[in-house]
N, C-alpha and C positions, 0 to 999 in steps of 0.2 A: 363258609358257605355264603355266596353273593345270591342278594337278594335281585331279581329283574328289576330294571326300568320300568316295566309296564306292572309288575307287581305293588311297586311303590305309588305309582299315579292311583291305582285301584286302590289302594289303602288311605291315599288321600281324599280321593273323590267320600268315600265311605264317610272319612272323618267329617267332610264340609257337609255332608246328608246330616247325618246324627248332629250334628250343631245347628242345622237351617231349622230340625223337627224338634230340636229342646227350645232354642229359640221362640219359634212360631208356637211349641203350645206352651209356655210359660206366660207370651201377650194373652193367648186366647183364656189363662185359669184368672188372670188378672180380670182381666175385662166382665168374665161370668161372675168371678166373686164382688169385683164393686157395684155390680148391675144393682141390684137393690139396697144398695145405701147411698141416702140422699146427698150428704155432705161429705163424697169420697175425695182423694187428692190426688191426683196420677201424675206422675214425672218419670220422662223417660230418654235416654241420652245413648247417643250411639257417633258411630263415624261412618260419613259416606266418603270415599273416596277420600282426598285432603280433607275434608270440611269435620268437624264437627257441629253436629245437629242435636237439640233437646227439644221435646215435646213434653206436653202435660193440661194441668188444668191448673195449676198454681206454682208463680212464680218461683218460690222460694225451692221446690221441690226440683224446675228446672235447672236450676242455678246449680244445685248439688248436682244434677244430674250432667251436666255438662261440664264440672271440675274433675269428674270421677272421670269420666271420656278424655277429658286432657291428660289426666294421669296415665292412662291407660295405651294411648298414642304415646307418651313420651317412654314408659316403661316397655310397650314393643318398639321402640327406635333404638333405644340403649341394646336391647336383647340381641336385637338384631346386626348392631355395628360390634356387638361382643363374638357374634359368632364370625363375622368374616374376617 
């Protein structure tokens, strides 16, 4: 049984929703929960396009957070040249 073309785009789009809203509310439980602690630490690392990008409030938290990002480019590059 072949699955459609257009079945497959819907079941991707599906996936990229369900990861924008796990995404989106795991910043938003972060944020409520450091809200009332004085001396919280926030680090946060991600890829835009080529670039990776860290954010935070303390360096050292950044630095993890943009090694973790490099790992993570270089382990979907490998994946990626493995599948074609």
């Amino acid at each position: 049984m072949q699955i459609s073309k257009h079945s497959k785009v819907r079941k991707m789009e599906a996936l990229v929703m369900v990861g924008l809203i796990l995404v989106i509310s795991g910043v938003v439980l972060i944020i409520l929960g450091n809200s009332g602690a004085k001396d919280s630490k926030i680090g946060f690392g991600g890829v835009i396009g080529p670039f990776v990008v860290g954010f935070g409030n303390d360096p050292q938290l950044i630095k993890i957070a943009i090694i973790v990002s490099v790992i993570m480019v270089i382990l979907f590059v490998l994946f990626y040249l493995r599948a074609i």
